[in-house]
Residue frames relative to the residue before (quaternion, step in Angstrom):
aa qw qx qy qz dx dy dz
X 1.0000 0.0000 0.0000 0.0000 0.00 0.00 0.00
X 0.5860 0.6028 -0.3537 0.4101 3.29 1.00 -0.98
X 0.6955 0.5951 -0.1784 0.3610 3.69 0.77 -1.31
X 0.7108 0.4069 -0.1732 0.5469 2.79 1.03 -1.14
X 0.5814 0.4744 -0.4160 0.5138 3.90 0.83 -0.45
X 0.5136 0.7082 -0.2119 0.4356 3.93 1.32 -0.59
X 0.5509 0.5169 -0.1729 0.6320 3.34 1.01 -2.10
X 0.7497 0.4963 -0.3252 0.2931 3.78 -0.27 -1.38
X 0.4665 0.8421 -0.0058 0.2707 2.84 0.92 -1.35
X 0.8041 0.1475 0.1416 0.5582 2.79 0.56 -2.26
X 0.4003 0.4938 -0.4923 0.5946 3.52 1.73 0.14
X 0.6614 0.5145 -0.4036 0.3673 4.03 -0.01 -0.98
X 0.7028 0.5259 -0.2218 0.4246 3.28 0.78 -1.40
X 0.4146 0.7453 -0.0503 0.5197 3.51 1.14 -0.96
X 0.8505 0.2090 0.0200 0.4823 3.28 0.19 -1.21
X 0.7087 0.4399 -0.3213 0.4483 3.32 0.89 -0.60
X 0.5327 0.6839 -0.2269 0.4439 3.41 1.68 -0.57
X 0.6727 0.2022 -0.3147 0.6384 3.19 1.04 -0.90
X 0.5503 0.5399 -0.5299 0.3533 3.99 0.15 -0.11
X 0.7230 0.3433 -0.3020 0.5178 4.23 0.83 -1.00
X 0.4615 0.4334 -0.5158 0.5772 4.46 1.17 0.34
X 0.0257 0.7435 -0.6652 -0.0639 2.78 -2.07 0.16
X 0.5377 -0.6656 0.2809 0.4347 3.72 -0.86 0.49
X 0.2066 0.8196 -0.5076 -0.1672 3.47 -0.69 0.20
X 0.8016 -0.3853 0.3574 0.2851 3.53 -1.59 0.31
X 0.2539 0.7535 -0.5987 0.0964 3.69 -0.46 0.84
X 0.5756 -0.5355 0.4778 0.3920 3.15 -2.14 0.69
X 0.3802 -0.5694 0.6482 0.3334 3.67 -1.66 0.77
X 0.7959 0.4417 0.2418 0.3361 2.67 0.34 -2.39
X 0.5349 -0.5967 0.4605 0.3818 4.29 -0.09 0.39
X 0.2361 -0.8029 0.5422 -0.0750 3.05 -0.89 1.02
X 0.1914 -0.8713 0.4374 0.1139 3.39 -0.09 0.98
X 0.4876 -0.6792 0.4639 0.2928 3.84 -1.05 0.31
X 0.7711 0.2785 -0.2138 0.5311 3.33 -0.71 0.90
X 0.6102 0.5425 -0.2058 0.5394 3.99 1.24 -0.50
X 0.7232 -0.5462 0.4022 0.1299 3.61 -1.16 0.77
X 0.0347 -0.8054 0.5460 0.2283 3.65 0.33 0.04
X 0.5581 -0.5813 0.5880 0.0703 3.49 -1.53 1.12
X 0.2851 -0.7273 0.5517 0.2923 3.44 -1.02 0.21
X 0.5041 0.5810 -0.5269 0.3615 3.31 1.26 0.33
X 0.4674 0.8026 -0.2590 0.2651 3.80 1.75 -0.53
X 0.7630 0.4520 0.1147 0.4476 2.83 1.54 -1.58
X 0.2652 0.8282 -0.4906 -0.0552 3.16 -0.56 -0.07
X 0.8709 -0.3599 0.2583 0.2127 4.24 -1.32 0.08
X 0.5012 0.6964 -0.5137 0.0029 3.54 0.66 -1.03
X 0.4377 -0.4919 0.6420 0.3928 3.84 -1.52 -0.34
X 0.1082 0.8312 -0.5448 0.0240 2.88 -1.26 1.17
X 0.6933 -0.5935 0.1366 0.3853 3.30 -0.65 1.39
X 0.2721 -0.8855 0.3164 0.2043 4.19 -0.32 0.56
X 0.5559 0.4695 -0.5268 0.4393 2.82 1.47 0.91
X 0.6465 0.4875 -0.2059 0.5495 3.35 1.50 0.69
X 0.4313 0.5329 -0.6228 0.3770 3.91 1.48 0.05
X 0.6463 -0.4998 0.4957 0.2946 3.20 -1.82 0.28
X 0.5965 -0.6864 0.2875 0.3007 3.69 -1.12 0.25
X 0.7259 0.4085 0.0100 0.5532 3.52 0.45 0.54
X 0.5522 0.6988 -0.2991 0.3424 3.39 1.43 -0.90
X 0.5895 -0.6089 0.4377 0.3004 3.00 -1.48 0.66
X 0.0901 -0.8170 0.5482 0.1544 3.10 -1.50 0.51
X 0.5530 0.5897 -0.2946 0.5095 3.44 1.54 -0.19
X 0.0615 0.7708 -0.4562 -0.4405 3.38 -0.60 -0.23
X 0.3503 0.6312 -0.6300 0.2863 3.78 0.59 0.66
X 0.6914 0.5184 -0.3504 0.3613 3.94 1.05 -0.12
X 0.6748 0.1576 -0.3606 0.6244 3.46 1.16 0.63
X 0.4441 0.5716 -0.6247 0.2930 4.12 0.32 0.49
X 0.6461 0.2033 -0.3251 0.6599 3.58 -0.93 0.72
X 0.5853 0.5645 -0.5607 0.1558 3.92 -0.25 -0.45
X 0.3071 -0.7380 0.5148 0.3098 3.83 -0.88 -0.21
X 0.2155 -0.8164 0.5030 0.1844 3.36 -0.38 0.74
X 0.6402 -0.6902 0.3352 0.0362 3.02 -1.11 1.52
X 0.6762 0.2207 0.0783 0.6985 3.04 2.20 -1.42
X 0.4204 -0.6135 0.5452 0.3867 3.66 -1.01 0.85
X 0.1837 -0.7299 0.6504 0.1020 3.79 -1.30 0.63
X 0.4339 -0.7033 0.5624 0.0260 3.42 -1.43 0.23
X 0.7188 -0.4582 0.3158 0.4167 3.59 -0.88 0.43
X 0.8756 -0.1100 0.1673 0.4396 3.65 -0.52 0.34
X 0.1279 0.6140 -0.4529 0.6337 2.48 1.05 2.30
X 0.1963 -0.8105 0.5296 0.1552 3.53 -0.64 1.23
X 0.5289 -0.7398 0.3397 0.2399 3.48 -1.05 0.47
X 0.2194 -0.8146 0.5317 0.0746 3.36 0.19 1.07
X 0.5249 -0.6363 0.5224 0.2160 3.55 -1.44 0.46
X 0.3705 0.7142 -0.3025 0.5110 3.57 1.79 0.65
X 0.7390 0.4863 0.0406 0.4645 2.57 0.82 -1.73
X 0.7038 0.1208 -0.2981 0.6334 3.86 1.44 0.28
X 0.5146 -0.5441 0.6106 0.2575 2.58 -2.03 0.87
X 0.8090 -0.3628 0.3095 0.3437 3.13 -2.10 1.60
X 0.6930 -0.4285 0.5003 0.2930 3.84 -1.67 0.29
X 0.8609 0.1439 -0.1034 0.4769 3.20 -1.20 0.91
X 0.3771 0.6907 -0.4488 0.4235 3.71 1.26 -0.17
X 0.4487 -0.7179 0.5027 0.1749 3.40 -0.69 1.91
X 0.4923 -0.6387 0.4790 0.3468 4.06 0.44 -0.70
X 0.6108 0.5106 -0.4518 0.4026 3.71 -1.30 -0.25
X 0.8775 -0.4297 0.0810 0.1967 3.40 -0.56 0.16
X 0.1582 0.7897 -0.2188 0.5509 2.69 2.47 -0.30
X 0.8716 0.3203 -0.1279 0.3484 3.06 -0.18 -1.69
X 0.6915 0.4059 -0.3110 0.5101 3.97 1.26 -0.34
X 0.4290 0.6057 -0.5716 0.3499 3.39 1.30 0.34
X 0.5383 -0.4791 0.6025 0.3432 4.01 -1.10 1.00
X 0.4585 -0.4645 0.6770 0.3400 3.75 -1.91 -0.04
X 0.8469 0.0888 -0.3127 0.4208 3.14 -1.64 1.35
X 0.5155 0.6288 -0.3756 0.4448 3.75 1.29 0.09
X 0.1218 -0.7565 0.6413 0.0412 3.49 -0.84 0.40
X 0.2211 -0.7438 0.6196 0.1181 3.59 -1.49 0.78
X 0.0622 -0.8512 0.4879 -0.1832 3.24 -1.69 1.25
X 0.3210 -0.8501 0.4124 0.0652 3.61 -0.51 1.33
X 0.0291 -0.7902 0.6092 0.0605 2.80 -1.01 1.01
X 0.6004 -0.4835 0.5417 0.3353 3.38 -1.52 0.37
X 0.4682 0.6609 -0.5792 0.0916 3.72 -1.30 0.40
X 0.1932 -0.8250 0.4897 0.2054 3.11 -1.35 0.45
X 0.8739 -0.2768 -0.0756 0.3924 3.57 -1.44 0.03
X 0.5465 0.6616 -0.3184 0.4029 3.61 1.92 -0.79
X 0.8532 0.3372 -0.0788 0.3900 3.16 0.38 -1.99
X 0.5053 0.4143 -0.4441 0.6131 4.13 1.88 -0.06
X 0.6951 -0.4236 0.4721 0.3386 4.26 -0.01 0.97
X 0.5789 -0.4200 0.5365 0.4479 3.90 0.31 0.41
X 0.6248 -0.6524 0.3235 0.2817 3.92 0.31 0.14
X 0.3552 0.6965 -0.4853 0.3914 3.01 1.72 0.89
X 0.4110 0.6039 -0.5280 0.4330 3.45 1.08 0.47
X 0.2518 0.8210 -0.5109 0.0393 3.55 -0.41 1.17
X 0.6879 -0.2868 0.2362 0.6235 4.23 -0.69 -0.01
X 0.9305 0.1413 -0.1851 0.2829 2.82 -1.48 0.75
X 0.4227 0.7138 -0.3307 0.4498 3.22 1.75 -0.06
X 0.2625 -0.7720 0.5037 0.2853 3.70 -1.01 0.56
X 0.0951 -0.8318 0.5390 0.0925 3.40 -1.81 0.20
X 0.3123 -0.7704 0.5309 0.1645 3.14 -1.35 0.02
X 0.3572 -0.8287 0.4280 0.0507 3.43 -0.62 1.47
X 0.3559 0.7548 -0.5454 -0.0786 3.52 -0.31 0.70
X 0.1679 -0.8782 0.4157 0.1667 3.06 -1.36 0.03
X 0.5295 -0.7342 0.4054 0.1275 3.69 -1.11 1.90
X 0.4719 0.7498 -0.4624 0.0365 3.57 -0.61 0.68
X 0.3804 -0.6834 0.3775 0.4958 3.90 0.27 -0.71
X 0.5260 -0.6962 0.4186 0.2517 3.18 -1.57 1.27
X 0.8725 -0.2412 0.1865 0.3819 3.35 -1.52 -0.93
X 0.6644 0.4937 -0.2041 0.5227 3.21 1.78 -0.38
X 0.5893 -0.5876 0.3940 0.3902 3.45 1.47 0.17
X 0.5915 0.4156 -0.4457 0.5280 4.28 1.05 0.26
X 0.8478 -0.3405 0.3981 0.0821 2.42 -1.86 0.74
X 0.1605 0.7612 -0.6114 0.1450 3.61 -0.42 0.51
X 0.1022 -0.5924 0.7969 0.0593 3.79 -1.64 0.88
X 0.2175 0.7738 -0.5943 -0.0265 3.65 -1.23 0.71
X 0.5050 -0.6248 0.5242 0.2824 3.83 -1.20 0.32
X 0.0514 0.8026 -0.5793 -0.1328 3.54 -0.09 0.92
X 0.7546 0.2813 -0.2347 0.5444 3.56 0.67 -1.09
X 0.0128 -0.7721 0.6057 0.1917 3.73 -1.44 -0.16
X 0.8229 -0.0033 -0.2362 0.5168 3.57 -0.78 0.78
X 0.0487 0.7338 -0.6698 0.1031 3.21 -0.21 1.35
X 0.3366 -0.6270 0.5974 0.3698 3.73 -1.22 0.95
X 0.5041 -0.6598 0.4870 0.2709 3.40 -1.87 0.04
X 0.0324 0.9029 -0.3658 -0.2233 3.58 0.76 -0.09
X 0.7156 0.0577 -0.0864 0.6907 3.50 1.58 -0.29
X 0.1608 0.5995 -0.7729 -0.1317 3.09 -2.00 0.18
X 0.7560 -0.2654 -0.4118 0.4341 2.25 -2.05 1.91
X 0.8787 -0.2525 -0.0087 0.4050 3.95 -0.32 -0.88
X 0.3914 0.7504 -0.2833 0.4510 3.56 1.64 0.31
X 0.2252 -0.7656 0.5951 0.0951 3.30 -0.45 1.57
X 0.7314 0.2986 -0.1404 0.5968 3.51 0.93 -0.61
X 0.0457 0.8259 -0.5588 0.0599 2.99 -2.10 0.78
X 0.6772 -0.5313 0.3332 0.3848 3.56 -0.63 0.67
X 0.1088 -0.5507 0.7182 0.4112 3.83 -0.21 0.22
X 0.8422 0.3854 -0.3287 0.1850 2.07 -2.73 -0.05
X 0.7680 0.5234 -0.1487 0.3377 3.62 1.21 -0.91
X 0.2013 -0.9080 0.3423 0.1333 3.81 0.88 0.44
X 0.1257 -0.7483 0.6370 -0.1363 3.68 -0.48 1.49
X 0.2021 -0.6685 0.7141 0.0483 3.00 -0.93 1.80
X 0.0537 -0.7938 0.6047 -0.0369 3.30 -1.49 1.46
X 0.5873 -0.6158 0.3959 0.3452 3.43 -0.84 0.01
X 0.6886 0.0890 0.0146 0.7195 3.64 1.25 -1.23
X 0.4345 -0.5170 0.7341 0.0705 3.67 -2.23 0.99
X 0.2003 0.6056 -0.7684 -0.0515 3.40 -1.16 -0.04
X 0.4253 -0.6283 0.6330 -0.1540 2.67 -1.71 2.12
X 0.3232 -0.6470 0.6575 0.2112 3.67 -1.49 0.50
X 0.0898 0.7999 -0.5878 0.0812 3.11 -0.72 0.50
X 0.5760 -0.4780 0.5805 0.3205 3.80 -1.65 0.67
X 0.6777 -0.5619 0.4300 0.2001 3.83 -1.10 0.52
X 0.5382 0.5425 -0.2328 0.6015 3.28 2.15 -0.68
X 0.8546 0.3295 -0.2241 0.3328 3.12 0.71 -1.24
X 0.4445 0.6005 -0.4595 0.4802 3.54 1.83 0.20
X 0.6995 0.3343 -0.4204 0.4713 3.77 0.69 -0.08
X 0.4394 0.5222 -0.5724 0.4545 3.72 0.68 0.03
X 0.7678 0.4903 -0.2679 0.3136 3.22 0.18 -1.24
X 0.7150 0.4588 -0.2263 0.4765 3.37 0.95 -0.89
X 0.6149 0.5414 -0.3584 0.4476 3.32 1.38 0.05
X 0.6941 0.4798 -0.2551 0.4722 3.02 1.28 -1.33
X 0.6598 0.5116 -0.3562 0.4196 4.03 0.85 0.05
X 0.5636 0.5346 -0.3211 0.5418 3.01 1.73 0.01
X 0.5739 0.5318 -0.2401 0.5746 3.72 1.34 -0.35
X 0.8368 -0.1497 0.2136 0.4815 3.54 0.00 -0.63
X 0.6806 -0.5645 0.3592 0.2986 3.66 -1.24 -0.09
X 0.2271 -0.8607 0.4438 0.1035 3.69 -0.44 1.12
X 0.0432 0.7848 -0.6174 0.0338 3.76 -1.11 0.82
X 0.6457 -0.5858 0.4793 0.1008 2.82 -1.63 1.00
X 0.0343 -0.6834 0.7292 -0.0099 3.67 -1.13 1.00
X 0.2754 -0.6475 0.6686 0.2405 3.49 -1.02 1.34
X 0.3480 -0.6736 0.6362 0.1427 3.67 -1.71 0.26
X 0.3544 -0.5160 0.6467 0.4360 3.23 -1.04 -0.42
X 0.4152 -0.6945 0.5497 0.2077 3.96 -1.18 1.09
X 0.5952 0.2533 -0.5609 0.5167 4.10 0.67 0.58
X 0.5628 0.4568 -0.6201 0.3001 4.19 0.27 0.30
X 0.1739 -0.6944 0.6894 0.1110 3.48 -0.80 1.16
X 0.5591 0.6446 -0.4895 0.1798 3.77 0.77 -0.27
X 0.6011 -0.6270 0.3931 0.3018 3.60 -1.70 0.86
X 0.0994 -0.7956 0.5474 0.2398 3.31 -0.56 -0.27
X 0.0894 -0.7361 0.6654 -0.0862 4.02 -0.43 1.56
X 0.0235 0.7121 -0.6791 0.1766 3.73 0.26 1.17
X 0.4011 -0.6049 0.6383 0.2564 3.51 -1.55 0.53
X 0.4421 -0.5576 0.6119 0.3453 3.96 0.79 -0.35
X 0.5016 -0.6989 0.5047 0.0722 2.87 -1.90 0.80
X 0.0331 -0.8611 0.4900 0.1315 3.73 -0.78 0.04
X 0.7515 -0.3044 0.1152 0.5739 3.75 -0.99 0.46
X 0.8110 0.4492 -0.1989 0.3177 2.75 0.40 -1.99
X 0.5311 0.5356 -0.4437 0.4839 4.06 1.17 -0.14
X 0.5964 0.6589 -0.2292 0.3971 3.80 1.07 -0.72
X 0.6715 0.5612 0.0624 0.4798 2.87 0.85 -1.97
X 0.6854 0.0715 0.1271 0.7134 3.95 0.14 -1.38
X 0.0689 -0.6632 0.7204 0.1910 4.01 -0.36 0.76
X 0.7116 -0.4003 0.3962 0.4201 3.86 -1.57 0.27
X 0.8004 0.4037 -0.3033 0.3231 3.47 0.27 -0.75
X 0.8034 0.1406 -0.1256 0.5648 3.38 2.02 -0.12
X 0.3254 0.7120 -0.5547 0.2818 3.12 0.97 1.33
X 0.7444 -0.5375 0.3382 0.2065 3.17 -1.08 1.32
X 0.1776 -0.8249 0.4649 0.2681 3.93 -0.10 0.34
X 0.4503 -0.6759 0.4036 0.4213 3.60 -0.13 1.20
X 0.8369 0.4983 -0.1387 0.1790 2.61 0.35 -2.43
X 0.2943 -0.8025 0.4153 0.3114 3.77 -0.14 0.83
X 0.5182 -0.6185 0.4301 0.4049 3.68 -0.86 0.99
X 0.5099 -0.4461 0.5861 0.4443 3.97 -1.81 -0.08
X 0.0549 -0.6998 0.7099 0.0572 3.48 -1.16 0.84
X 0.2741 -0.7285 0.5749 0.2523 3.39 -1.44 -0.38
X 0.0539 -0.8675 0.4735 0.1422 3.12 -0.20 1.03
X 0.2799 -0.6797 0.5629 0.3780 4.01 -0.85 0.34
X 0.4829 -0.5892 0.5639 0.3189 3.57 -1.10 0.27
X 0.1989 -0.8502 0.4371 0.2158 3.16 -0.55 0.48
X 0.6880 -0.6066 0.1484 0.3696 3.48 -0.95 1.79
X 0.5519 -0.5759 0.4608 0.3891 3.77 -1.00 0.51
X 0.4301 -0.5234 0.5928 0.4356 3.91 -0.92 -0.07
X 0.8503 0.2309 -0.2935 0.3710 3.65 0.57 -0.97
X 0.4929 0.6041 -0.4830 0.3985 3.23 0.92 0.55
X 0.2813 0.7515 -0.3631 0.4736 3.89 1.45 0.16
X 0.4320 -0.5401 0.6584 0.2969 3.18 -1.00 1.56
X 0.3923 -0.6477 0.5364 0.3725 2.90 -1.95 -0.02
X 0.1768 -0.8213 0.4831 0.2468 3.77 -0.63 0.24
X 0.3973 -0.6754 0.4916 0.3798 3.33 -0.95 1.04
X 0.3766 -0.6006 0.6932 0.1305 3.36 -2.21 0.18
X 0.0143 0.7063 -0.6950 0.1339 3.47 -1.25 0.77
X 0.4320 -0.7499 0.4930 0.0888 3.16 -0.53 2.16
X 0.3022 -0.7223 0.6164 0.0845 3.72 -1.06 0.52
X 0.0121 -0.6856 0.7276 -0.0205 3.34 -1.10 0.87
X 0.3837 -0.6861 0.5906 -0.1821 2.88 -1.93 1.57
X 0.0485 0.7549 -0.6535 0.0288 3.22 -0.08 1.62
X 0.9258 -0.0815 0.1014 0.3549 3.35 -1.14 0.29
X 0.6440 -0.4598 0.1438 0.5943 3.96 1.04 -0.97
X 0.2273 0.3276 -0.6572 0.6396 3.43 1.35 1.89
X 0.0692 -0.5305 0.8435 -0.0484 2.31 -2.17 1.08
X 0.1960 -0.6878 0.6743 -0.1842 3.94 -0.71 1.64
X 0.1234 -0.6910 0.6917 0.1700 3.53 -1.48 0.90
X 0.4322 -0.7647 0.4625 0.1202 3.36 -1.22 0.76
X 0.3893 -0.7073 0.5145 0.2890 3.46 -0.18 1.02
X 0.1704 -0.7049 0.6724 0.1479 3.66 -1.42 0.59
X 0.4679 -0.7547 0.4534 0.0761 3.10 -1.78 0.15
């Protein structure tokens, strides 16, 4: 009886285990952005179900042919994020987010970071030119922009720097006309970030005079109130009388005049 209450037991136990797992979709093989995924890429595993991801695939006829939106990695599960919409043709198009929009700039080996500006990397956009009065000005218009290309490469070596001529940038529909305004105004460069600073950046910008006279040693125009005394005329000088001196030996006697 004992055994068999045992046997049961371990069939229940057993069963409910594989009933609370489930299959899900994982990377075999690298996965590129903007590219089809293979079914050699991919592959099945069971994974525990108080741990499957949310949404994940379980089939794999629902992401063969798909394009992936995001480069993946070995043993990495496939998330419905992570592909572009049905029927979605690929190339770059397809890794553009919804409501996002994609855009080229000109730059060259100085103002793209020595070419450490690479996919997926973040940036900061400012741009140098002179205002309505003819000065100089440097300002931040955009902050963290992603990189999604440079020159025609969606992908790239970390670590490995590629001087290019043009960046394409993601950007919000607002911020593709900032931008396209602000390259019409003056000259634009690139600031790499660090990709966990999510922080904004609302700088006033800079101008000659900040450059020129920093704050802590700019010259005070305005001259302070002094007082000045005039100083006394010669002929406005009592007069003072004089009385010659005569010097014998070590007496010394003043001599009265007439």
């Amino acid at each position: 009886m004992a055994a068999i209450m045992t046997s049961r037991w371990m069939s229940a136990v057993q069963t409910k285990a594989q009933a609370s797992g489930a299959k899900v979709v994982v990377v075999e093989q690298p996965i590129e952005a903007g590219k089809a995924i293979a079914a050699a890429q991919i592959k099945i595993i069971d994974w525990p179900g108080s741990l499957v991801p949310q949404d994940a695939s379980t089939r794999s006829t629902d992401v063969v042919g798909r394009i992936a939106r995001v480069s993946m990695i070995p043993g990495e599960a496939v998330l419905p994020g992570k592909l572009a919409p049905i029927n979605a043709t690929g190339g770059l198009s397809s890794t553009i987010p919804e409501g996002k929009r994609a855009i080229t700039v000109k730059v060259n080996e100085v103002i793209a970071v020595a070419g450490f500006a690479l996919p997926g990397s973040y940036v900061d956009v400012l741009v140098s030119g002179k205002d309505a009065s003819d000065q100089p000005f440097s300002r931040t218009v955009l902050s963290r922009v992603k990189v999604l290309a440079v020159a025609q490469e969606t992908t790239a070596e970390k670590d490995k720097p590629k001087v290019v001529n043009a960046v394409t940038l993601e950007l919000t529909p607002h911020e593709s006309e900032q931008l396209d305004l602000a390259r019409n105004i003056g000259k634009l460069s690139l600031v790499l970030r660090n990709e966990l600073d999510a922080g904004e950046i609302n700088s006033p910008g800079v101008r000659l005079p900040d450059i020129v006279y920093p704050q802590s040693a700019r010259p005070n125009l305005s001259l302070p109130a002094m007082t000045v005394q005039a100083a006394p005329s010669r002929h406005s000088r009592a007069p003072q009388s004089y009385r010659p001196e005569e010097i014998r030996g070590v007496s010394r006697e003043s001599v009265a005049t007439h």
